[in-house]
C-alpha positions, 0 to 999 in steps of 0.5 A: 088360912092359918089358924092366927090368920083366923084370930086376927080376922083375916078374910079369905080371899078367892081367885075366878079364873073365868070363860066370860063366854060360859058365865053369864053376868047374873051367875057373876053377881050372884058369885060374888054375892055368895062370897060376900055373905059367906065372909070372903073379900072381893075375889080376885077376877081373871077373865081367859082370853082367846090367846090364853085359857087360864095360864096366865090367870092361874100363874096370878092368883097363885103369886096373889096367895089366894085361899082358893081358885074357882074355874068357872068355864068348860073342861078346857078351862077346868084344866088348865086351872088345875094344872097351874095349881100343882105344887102351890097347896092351894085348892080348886073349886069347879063351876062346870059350864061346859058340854060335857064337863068330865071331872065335874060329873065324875067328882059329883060336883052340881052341873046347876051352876048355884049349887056348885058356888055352895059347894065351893063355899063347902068344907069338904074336898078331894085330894085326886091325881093328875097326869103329867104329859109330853107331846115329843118335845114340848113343854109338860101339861097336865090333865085330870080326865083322859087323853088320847091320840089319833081316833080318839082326838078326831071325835073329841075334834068332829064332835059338832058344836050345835049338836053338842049343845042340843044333845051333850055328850050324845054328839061324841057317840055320833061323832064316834060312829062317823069314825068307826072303820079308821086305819089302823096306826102301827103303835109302839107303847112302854110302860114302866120299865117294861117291854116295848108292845106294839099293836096296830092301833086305832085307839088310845088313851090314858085314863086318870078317870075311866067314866064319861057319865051320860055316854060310856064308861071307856076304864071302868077300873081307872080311879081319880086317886089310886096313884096310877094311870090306866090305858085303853089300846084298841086294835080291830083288825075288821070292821066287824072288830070295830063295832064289836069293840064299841059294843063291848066297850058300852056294856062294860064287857072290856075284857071279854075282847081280845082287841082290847088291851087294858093296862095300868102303871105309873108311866106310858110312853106312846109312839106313832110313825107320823104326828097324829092329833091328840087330846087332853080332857075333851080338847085337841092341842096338836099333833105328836108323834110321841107322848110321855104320860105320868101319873103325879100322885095326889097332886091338887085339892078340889072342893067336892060335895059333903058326903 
């Protein structure tokens, strides 16, 4: 809102792009009522749906010209609302109500669903980086945590729905193990300009960010607003190889393994014989066979804690 906009006493006006499925109708109530208090208009209220996680929804608060859009829902959600705000100006605020909730967590912003609302009510924001992605020839998508393809797409996938809910991140530790010993994938991969490498891969994945709080710190140098993006390639040989590497990745001793390859640039091409799953931010979305990773430099604002 402009300064005259303020003059004239105009109210600002939020957008919730919600997963109804997530939120419940008490921690909707009090939403609004905390918005009302605060002098905001009634928000504008934009329910996904099964067939469409927030694009849409998005794409309408943002033809709308709203102050600010709440994601209120899991990572999924989450980033799908940020990826529909680049390019607008318009910053995101988070009501993380997933399992896991990676960018919430590695932003600090309150898992206790009344402290984010005072939090998105706040002043202070963030200005971070996403990742701009291609799977072969789709359409570009966007992500702001990680993603990866093969190994790393079938734990996000395995993970067990109960379990997650009875011990969070923990169930993608177990889901982790039940893969330990996967074939490895003869993988080509580009960065920059420079050379083709190629390894026999059972793991890969950009990173914006490198922490999964509460489970792992997989790219401890990756950071959310550094204008770059950072890849983790693993390549055991044995299987002995294979726990060795998830040790090390645990303590943090990354680059004490020689199957372990960490790299940094501004843009990755990843290439696989046959389509392989792969995820973005938690979630499987298909099977490619080649992606193109890009870092898109401070590309949104998010409301974060003072301080």
């Amino acid at each position: 809102m402009t300064e005259q906009d303020h003059r004239a006493g105009t109210e600002r006006r939020a957008a919730v792009v919600i997963n109804a499925t997530k939120i419940d109708d008490a921690l909707e109530r009090l939403l609004r009522q905390r918005f009302a208090d605060a002098g905001w208009a009634e928000p504008l209220w934009l329910e996904t749906t099964p067939d469409d996680p927030g694009r849409a929804m998005t794409a309408q608060a943002v033809e709308a010209g709203v102050d600010l859009v709440v994601a209120a829902g899991g990572d999924g959600t989450i980033r799908v609302v940020i990826s529909g705000l680049v390019g607008s100006d318009i910053p995101a605020a988070l009501l993380p109500a997933g399992t896991v909730n990676l960018l919430a967590r590695n932003l600090d912003v309150p898992l206790r669903l009344e402290d984010a609302i005072e939090v998105a009510l706040g002043d202070q924001e963030r200005t971070i980086d996403l990742i701009k992605i291609t799977a072969d020839d789709g359409e570009p998508d966007h992500f702001a945590v990680m993603a990866g393809i093969g190994t790393d797409a079938a734990i996000m996938e395995e993970a067990d729905a109960d379990l997650k809910k009875a011990i969070g991140p923990a169930a993608y530790a177990v889901a982790a193990g039940r893969n330990l010993g996967r074939k490895p994938v003869r993988t080509k991969i580009t960065i920059d300009d420079g050379p083709p490498l190629r390894r026999r891969a059972v793991l890969c994945i950009v990173g914006n960010v490198g922490e999964v709080p509460g489970l792992v710190s997989l790219i401890p140098e990756a950071r959310l607003d550094d204008g770059r993006l950072d890849l983790l390639v693993a390549s055991p040989r044995r299987f002995r190889d294979w726990v060795t590497a998830f040790v090390r990745v645990l303590l943090r001793r990354h680059h004490e393994d020689a199957n372990l390859d960490h790299w940094t640039g501004h843009r990755v091409v990843i290439t696989v014989p046959a389509a392989e799953a792969y995820q973005l931010d938690g979630d499987t979305e298909g099977e490619a066979t080649r992606l193109v990773a890009e870092v898109v430099p401070a590309a949104v604002r998010v409301k974060v804690p003072a301080g």
